[in-house]
TIVEX-247352 format. One record per residue (C-alpha): residue number from 1; x, y, z. Coordinates in Angstrom, 3 decimals, decimal comma, m for minus. Each point is the difference from the previous one (the first is absolute). Layout:
<nodes>
NODE	nr	px	py	pz
NODE	NUM	X	Y	Z
...
</nodes>
This chain:
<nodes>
NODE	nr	px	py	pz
NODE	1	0,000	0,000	0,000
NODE	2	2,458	2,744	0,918
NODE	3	2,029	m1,070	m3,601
NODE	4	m2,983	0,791	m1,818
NODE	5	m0,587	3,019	1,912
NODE	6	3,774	1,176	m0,237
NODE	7	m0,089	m0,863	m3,461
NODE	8	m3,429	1,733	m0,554
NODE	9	1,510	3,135	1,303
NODE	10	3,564	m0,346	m2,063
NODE	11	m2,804	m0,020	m3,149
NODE	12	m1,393	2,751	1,273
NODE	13	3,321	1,885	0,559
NODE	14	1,340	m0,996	m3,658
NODE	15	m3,264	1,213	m1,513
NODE	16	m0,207	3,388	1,727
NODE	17	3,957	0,723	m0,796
NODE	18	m1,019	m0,821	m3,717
NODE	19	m2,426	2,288	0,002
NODE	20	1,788	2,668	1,628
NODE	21	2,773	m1,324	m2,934
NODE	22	m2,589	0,834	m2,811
NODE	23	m0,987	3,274	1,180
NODE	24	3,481	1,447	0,597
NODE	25	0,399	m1,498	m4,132
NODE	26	m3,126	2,550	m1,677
NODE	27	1,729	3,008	m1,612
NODE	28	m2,642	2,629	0,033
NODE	29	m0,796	2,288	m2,797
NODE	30	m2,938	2,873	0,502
NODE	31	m1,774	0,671	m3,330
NODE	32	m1,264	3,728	0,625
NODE	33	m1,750	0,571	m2,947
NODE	34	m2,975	1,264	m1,378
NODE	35	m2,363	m2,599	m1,018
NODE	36	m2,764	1,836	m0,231
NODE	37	m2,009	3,096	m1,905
NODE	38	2,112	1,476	m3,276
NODE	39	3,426	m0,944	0,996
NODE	40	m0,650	m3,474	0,746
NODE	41	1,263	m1,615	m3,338
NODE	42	3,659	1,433	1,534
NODE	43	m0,056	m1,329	3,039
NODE	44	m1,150	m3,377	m1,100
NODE	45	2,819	m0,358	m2,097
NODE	46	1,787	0,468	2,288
NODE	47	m1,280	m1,587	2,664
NODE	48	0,581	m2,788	m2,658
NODE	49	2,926	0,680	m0,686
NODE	50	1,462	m0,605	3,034
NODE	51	m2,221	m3,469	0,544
NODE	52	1,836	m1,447	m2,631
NODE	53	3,343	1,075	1,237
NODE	54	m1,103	m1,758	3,205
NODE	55	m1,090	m3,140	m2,159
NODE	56	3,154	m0,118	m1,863
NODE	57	2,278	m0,530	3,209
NODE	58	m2,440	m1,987	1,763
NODE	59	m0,243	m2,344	m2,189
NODE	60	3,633	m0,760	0,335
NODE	61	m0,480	m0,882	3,297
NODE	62	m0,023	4,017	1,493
NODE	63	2,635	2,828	m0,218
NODE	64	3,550	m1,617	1,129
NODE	65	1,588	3,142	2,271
NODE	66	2,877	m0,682	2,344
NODE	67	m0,499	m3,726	m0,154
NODE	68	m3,991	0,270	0,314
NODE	69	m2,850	m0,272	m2,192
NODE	70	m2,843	1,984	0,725
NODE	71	m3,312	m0,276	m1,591
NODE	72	m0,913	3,263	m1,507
NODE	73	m3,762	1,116	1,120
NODE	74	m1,608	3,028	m1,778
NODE	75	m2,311	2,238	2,686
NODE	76	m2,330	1,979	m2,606
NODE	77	m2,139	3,210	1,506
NODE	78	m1,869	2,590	m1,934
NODE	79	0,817	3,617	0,272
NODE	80	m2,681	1,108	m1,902
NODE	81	2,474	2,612	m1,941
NODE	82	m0,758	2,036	3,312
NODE	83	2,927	0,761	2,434
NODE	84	m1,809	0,176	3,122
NODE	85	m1,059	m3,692	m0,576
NODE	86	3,329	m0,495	m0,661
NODE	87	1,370	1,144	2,811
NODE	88	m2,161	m2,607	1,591
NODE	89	1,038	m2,663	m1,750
NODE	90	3,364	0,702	m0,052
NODE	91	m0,306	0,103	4,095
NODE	92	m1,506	m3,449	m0,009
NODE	93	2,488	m1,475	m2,224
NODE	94	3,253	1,372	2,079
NODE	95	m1,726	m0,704	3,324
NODE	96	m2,254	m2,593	m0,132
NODE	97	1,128	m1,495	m2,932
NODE	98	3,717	m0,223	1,144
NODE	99	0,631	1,224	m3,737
NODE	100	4,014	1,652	m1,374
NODE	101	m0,965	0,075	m3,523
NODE	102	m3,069	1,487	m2,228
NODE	103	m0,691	0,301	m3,783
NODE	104	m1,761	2,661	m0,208
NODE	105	m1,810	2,859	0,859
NODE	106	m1,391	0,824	m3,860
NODE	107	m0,530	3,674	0,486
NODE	108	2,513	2,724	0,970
NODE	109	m1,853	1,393	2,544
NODE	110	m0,574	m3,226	2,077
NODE	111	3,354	m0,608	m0,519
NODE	112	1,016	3,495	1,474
NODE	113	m2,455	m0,865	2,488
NODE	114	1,557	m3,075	1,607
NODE	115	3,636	0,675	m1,005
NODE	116	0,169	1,263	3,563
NODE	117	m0,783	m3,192	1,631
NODE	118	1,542	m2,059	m2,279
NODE	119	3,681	1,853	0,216
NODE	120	m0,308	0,389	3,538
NODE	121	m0,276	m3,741	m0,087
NODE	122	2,061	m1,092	m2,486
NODE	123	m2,484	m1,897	m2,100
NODE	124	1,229	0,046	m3,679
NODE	125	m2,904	1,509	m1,975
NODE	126	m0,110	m0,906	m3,837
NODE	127	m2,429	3,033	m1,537
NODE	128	m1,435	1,163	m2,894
NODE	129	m0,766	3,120	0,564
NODE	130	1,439	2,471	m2,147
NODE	131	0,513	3,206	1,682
NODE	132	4,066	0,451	0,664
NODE	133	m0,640	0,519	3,380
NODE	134	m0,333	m3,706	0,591
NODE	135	3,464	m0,416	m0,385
NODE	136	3,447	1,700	1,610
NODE	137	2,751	m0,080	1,903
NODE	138	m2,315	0,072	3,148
NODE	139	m1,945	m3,017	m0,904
NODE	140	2,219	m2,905	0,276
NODE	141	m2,563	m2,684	0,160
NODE	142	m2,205	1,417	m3,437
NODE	143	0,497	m1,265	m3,307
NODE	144	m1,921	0,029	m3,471
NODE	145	m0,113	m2,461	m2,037
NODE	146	m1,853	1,587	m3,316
NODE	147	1,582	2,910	m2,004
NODE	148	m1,800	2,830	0,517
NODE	149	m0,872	3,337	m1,775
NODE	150	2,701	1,680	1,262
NODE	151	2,029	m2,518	m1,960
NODE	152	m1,884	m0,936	m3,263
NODE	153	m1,883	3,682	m0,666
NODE	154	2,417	2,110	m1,845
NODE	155	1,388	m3,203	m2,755
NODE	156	m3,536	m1,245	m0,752
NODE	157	m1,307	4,103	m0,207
NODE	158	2,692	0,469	m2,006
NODE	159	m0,861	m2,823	m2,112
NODE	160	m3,486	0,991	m0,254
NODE	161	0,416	3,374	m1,089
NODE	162	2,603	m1,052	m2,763
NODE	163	m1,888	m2,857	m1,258
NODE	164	m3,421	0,635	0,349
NODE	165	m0,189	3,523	m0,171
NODE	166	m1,364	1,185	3,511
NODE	167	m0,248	3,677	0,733
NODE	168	m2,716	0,902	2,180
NODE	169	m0,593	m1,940	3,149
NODE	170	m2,682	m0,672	2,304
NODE	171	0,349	m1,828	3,324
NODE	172	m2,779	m0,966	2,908
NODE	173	2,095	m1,093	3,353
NODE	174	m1,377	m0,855	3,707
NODE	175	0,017	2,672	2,433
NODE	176	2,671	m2,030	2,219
NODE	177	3,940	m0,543	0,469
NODE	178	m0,099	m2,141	m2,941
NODE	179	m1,900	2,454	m2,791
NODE	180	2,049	2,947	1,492
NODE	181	3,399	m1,968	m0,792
NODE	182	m0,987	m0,954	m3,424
NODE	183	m1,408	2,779	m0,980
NODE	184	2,984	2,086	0,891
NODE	185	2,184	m2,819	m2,061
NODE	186	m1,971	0,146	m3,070
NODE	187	m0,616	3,603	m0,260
NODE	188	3,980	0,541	0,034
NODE	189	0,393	m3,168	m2,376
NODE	190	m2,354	1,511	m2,453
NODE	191	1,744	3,240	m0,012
NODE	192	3,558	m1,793	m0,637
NODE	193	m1,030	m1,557	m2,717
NODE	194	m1,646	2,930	m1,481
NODE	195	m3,558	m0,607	0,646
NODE	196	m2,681	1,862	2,251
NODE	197	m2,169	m1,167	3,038
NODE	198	m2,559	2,550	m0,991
NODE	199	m2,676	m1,974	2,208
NODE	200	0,056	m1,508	3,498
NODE	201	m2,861	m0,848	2,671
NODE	202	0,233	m1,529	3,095
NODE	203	m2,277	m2,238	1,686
NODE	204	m1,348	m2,491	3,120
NODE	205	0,708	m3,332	m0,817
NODE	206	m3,667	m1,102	0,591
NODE	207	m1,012	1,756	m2,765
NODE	208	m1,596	m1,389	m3,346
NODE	209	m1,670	3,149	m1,562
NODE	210	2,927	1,775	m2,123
NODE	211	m2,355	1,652	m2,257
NODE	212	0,270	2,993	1,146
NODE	213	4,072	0,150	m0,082
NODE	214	0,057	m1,676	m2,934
NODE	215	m1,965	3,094	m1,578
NODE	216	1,973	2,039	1,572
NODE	217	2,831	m1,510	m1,407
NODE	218	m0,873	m0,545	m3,987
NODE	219	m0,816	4,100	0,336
NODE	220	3,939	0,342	0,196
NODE	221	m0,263	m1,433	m3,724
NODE	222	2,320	m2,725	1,319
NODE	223	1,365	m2,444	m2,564
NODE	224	1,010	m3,325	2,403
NODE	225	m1,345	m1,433	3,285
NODE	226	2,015	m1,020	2,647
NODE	227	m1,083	m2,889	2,553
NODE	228	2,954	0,627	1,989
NODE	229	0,752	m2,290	2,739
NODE	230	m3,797	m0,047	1,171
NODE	231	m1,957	m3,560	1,200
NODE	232	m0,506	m2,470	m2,796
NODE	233	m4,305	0,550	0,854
NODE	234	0,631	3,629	0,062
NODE	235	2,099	0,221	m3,457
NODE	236	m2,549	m2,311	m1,456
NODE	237	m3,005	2,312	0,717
NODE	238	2,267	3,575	m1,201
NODE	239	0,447	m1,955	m3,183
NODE	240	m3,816	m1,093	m0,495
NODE	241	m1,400	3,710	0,869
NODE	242	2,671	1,768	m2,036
NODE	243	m0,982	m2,524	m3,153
NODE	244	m3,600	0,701	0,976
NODE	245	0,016	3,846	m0,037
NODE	246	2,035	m0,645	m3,303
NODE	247	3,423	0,374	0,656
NODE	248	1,984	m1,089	m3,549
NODE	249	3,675	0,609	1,389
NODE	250	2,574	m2,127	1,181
NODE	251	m0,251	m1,784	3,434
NODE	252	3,430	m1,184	1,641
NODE	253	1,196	m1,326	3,311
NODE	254	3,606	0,887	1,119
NODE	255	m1,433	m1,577	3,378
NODE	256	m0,302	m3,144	1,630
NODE	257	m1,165	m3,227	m2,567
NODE	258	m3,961	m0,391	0,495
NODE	259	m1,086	m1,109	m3,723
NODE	260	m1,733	m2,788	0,915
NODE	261	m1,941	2,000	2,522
NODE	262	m0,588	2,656	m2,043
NODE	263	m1,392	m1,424	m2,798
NODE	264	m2,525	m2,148	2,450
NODE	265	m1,251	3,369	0,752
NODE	266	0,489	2,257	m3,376
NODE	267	m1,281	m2,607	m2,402
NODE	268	1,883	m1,281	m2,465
NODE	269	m0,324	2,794	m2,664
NODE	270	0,484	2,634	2,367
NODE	271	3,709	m1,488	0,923
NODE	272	1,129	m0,597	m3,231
NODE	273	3,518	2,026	m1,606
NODE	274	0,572	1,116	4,185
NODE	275	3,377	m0,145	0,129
NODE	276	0,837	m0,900	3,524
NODE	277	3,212	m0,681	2,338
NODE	278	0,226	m4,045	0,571
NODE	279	3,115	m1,292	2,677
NODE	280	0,118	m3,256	m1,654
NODE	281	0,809	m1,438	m3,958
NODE	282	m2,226	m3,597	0,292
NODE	283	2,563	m1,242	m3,484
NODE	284	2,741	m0,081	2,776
NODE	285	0,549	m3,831	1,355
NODE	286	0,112	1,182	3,561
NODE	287	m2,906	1,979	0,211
NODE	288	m1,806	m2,419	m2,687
NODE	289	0,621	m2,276	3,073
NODE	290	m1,491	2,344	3,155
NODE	291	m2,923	m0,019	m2,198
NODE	292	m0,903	m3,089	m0,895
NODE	293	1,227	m0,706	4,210
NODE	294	m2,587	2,842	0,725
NODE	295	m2,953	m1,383	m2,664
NODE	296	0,371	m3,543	1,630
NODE	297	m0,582	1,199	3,450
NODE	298	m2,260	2,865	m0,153
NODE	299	m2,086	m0,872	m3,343
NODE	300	0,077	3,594	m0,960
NODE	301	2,515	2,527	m1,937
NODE	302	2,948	1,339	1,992
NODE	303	m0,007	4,001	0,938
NODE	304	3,497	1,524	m1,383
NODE	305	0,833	0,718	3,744
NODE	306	0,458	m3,852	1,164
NODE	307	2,759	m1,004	m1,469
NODE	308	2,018	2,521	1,393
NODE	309	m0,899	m0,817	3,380
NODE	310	0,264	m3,388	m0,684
NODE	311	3,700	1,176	m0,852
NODE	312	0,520	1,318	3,198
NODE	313	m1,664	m2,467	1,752
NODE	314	2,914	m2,027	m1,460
NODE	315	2,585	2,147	0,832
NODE	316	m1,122	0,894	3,616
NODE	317	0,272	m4,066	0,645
NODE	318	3,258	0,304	m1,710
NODE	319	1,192	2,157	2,212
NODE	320	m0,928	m1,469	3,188
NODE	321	2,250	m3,276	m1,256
NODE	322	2,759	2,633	m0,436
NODE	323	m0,256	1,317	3,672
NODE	324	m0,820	m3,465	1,505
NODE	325	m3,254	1,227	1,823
NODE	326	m3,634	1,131	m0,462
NODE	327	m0,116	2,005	3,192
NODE	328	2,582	2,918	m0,099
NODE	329	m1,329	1,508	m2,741
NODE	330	3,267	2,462	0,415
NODE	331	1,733	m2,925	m1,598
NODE	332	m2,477	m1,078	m2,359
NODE	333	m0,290	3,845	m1,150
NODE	334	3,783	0,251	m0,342
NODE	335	0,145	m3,472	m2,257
NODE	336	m3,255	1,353	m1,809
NODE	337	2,026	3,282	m1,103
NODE	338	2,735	m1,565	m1,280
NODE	339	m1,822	m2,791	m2,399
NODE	340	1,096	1,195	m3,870
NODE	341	m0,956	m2,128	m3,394
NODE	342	m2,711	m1,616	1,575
NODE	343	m1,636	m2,660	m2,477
NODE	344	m3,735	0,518	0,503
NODE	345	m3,906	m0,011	m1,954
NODE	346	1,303	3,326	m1,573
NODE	347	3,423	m0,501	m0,771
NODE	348	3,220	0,857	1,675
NODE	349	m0,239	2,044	2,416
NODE	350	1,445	2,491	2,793
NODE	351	m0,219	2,650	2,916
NODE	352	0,458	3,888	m1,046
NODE	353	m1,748	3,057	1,175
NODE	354	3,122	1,570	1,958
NODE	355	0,209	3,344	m2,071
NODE	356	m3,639	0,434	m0,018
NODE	357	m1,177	m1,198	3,478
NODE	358	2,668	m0,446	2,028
NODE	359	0,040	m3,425	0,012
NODE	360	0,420	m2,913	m2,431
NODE	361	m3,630	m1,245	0,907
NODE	362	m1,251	0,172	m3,487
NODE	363	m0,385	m2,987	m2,092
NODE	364	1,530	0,748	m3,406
NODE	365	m1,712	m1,770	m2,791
NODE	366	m0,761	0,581	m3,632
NODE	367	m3,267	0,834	m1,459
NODE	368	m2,090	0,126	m3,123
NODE	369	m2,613	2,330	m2,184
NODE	370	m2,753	m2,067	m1,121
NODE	371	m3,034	0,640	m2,289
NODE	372	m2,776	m1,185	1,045
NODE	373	m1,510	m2,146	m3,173
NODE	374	m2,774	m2,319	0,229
NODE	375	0,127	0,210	3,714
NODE	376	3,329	m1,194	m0,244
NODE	377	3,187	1,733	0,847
NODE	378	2,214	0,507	m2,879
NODE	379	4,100	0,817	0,592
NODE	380	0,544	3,392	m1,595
NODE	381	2,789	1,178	1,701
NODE	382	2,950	m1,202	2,172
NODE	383	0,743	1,564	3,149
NODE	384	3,140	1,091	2,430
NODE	385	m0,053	3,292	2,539
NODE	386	2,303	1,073	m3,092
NODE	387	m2,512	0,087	m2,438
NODE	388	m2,526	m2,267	m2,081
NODE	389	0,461	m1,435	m3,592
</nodes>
């Protein structure tokens, strides 16, 4: 009797220190994203993104750091492309959560919003929101993965205004962080390359009447459209009330890759000849790959955004191998900085962003001009910070 009972409690013992085993083995990723209202085709990629990341190393048996493999578990809230919610959420997935790393926030301003937390903390934060205030010298734990105006404006514009004959600009941006940055980025882009930003209006992001700025706007006599950085939801209904009130002109997007989206809103007809900004070239073999990868999983197209996080999604587990931890993210930071010719979905790949941020936080990828034909994207141009061909 007291073998079985000594025996009984040895089981015990060896079942509760396997546990404990197990739990101290889950790497932690928080997915602060938006997954809901117009931005939510962003943060579902990548939300996505970094699932598949997760599935890639666990199905080798979890990531291998320091001589342990930990099985990589993705912790997905929705920040409703509102920073106060995000504050929340980023609260509950330091705190409760026990989280040191987060893709995400989509917007700037929830990303301005928690930075304060999250640097106090030293969570790494993986962003994609494009005001160049998420990044600097005094914001050692924020990176961005996807090129951003700042970077891609003035060689596409350029391109644009050579090739396709743009002169006279108009522009609708959200009355937030974000629509302030871009705006100021375009306007000066346009001007470079010898056009005009004769129009701009701001709005609130819940808003789906643009009528009225649109009017305002073809008044000007403008000769192109531009949808900007704005939601996918939000570009798709500019485009179907501009078409609507009879706009004839161009429509481009030096912004953020939302075709798909757009044209689920615009129609078809409305979308066609848009010439638009698109991160990703699906010919090349290793993004051919991401998105068939993405297509198995998800059973829908991929947003241009994902594979980039996917990217550094990648490199961030790189890195962590490099400094032989997950948990002193001053370590894994260092090892992340330093990571050059990266093979990933979108080629090969690197850190910069030193002269223009302070900080080599900035993914630096290439990127394409498509025109949209058919509903399909069509390569028309070649892109580098340097310039497009």
């Amino acid at each position: 009797m007291k073998l079985k009972y000594l025996a009984g409690v040895v089981a015990c013992m060896g079942a509760l220190a396997m546990q404990h085993a197990v739990a101290q083995d889950v790497l932690k990723i928080g997915a602060l994203v938006t997954l809901s209202g117009s931005g939510a085709a962003w943060g579902q990629g990548m939300k996505n993104a970094t699932e598949l990341a997760a599935d890639k190393v666990n199905a080798t048996g979890g990531l291998e750091v320091g001589g342990k493999k930990y099985k990589v578990e993705v912790i997905p809230y929705d920040d409703k492309y509102q920073s106060n919610e995000a504050v929340t959420v980023a609260n509950r997935l330091i705190f409760e959560d026990k989280v040191q790393y987060i893709i995400g926030p989509v917007g700037s301003a929830p990303a301005l919003a928690i930075q304060p937390i999250t640097e106090k903390n030293k969570v790494m934060i993986f962003t994609l929101g494009f005001t160049t205030k998420a990044l600097g010298a005094d914001k050692p734990f924020s990176f961005r993965p996807p090129v951003t105006t700042a970077e891609v404006a003035q060689p596409q514009i350029n391109w644009l205004v050579k090739t396709q004959g743009v002169k006279k600009v108009g522009a609708l941006f959200p009355n937030d962080e974000t629509g302030q940055s871009i705006s100021k980025d375009l306007d000066v882009a346009y001007k470079k390359a010898g056009a005009d930003m004769v129009a701009k209006e701001f709005f609130e992001r819940e808003r789906v009447d643009f009528v009225p700025l649109l009017t305002r706007m073809l008044a000007r006599g403008i000769d192109t459209i531009e949808l900007d950085g704005n939601s996918p939801t939000t570009s798709g209904l500019i485009l179907k009330q501009s078409r609507e009130l009879g706009f004839k002109g161009k429509i481009v997007r030096t912004g953020g890759p939302a075709t798909q989206e757009i044209i689920n809103v615009a129609g078809k007809a409305a979308a066609e000849g848009m010439f638009v900004h698109t991160p990703i070239n699906p010919e090349q073999p290793s993004t051919k790959e991401y998105v068939d990868m993405y297509a198995a999983k998800y059973k829908t197209p991929l947003n241009g955004f994902s594979p980039s996080f996917y990217d550094a999604t990648n490199m961030l587990f790189e890195a962590m191998r490099r400094a032989g931890t997950v948990t002193d993210t001053d370590k894994v930071r260092a090892e992340l900085e330093k990571i050059k010719d990266f093979k990933g979905a979108l080629g090969t790949l690197s850190w910069t962003g030193q002269e223009m941020y302070g900080s080599n936080h900035q993914l630096n990828a290439p990127f394409f001009i498509a025109e949209v034909k058919n509903s399909a994207e069509v390569i028309r141009a070649r892109c580098t910070v340097a310039g497009c061909e």
